[in-house]
N, C-alpha and C positions, 0 to 999 in steps of 0.2 A: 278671245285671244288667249295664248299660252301667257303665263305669269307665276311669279312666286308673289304670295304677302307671309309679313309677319304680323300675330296676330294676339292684344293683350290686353284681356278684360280683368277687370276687378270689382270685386263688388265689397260695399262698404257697411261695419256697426255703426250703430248712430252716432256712436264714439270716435268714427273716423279710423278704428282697425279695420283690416283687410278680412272678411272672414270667407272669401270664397274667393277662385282666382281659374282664369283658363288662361297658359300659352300654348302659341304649336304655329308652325310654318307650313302655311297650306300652297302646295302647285300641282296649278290649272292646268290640263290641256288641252287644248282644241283645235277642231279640224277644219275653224270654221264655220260648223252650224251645231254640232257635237263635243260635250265636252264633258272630262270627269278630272274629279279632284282628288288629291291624295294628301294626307295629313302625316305630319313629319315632328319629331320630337315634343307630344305633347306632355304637359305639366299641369297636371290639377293638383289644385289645393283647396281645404276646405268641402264642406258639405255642397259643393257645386252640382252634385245630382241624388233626383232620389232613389227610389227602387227602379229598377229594370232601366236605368242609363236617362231615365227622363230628367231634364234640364230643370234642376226647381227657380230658377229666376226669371221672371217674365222679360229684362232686361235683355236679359242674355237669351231666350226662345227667340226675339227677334234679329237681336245679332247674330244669332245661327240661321236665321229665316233669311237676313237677306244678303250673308256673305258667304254662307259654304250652301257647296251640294252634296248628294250621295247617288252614288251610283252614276249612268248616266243621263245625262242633260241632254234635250235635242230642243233648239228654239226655234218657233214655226216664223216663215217670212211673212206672213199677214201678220200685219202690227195688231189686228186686235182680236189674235189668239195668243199673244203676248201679257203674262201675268202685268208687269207693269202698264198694259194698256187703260185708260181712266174709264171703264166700265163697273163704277162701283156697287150698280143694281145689280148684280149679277154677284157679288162677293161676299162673303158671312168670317166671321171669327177672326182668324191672325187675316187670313188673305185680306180682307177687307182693312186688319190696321196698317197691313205692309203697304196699301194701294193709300191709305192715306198720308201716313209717313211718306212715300216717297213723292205726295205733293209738295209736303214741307218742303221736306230737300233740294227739291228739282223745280218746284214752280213755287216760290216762295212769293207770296201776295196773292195768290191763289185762294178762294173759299177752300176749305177743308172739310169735310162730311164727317164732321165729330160735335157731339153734342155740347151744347152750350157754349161751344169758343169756333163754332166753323165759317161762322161771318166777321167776326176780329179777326181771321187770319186774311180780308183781303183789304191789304192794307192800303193801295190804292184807289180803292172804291171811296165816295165823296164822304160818306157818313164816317169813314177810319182816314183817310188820310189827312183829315185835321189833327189828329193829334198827333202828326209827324213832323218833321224839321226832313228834306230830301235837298244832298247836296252830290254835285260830282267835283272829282277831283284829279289831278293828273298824279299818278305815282308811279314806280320801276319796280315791280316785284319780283321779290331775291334775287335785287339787283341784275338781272337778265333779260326781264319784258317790261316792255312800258305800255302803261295800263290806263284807260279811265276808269276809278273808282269811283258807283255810285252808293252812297248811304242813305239808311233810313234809319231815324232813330226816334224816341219817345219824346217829344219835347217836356222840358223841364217843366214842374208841378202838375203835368197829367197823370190822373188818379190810375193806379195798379189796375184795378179792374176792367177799365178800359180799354186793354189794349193787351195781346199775346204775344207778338214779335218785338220784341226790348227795343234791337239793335238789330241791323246789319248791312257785312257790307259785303259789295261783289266786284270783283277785283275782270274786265273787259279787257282782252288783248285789243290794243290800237286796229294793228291792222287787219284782223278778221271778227272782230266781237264776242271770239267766243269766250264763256264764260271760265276764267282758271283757277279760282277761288273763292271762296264764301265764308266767312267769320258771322255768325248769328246768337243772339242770345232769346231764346223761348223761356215765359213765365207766367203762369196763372195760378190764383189762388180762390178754392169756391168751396162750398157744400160737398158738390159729387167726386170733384179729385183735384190734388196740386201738384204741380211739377216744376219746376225750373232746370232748363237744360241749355249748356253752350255748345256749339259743332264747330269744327273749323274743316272743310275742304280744301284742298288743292291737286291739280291737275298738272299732268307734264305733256308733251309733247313726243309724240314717237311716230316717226317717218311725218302722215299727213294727218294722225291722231292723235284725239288727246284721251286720255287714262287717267286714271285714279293716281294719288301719286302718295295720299296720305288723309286719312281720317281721322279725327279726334274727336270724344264725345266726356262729357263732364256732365251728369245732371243728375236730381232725384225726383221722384214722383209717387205718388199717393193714390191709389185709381181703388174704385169699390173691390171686396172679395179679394184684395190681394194683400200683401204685406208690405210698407214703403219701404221702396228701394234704392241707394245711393248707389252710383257705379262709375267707372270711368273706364274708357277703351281707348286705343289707338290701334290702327292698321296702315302697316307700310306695302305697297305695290312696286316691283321691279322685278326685273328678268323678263320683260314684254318680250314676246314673240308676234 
């Protein structure tokens, strides 16, 4: 689809100043199966890249990986010539983090093909879902849709290491199920790498689809070969076409 976002990373001293920062309002257009992007009042601050334009935050290489493009885009109708398609034997390096990130996201209870935490992420499976408490609930969100809210959460005094997805909830339109929100909190602490990260998704409606409507990400992470990194983003979506 055609669209505008506005778009606002920051990344953090352990101190909690700001020492690198990217804004800029990116619109999309497409024709349907073809599309390119155009970048519009950007604002960098800080050591945000290094020599020849390359992005020094691993943070920010995937926030560039999986919300802007360049040049143009053609996406094939076979779903599984589609990067997001779950063929991870086939993927190496970012491809292969963006295919598993976007099971986070998108199939949340899902096994994860990441070492040492990719069986804690399925949190319905017999051996994880004992450490959960799962409730549904009836709510109106932003006041406009009425929702059943299901949750999953850590039950109290189950051990940290136990368990990767903290929290979360997913907010079901009544009358079609689809999914219009998701508030999650991700946490592991080990040897090979730590992270703690919150998202919150929402979704709008336009004509008979639904879109992006707003993303936010709070988290830091510690991973081998890299330097720990504190960041926080949000991205607004409007002007659907």
């Amino acid at each position: 689809m055609t669209y505008t976002s506005d778009n606002d990373l920051k990344m953090f001293s352990k101190k909690g100043k700001v020492k690198a920062s990217l804004i800029n309002t990116i619109n999309q257009t497409s024709d349907g199966r073809c599309r390119t992007m155009k970048t519009i009042n950007p604002i960098i601050s800080g050591k945000f890249y290094k020599r020849k334009k390359k992005i020094r935050y691993y943070t920010a290489k995937m926030h560039d990986r999986l919300f802007f493009t360049y040049g143009k885009v053609c996406e094939s109708k076979r779903i599984e010539d589609q990067e997001g398609y779950d063929n991870s034997k086939n993927l190496t390096g970012m491809r292969k983090h963006i295919n598993e990130l976007k099971k986070l996201i998108f199939y949340p209870g899902k096994k994860a093909d990441i070492p040492f935490i990719g069986k804690k992420t399925a949190i319905f499976e017999k051996n994880m879902a004992k450490f959960y408490d799962f409730s549904i609930s009836s709510k109106t969100y932003k006041s406009k849709t009425d929702c059943y809210v299901f949750l999953a959460k850590v039950k109290n005094g189950t051990k940290h290491s136990k368990t990767v997805i903290k929290y979360m909830e997913t907010f079901f339109d009544k009358k079609t199920f689809q999914v219009i929100a998701r508030n999650y909190h991700l946490s592991h602490s080990g040897t090979m790498f730590d992270f703690d990260v919150k998202m919150d998704i929402s979704l709008n409606i336009i004509g008979e689809k639904y879109v992006p409507e707003f993303i936010t990400y709070d988290g830091q992470w510690d991973v081998p070969f890299n330097k720990p990194e504190v960041s926080k983003f949000k991205i607004s979506f409007y002007n659907f076409e």
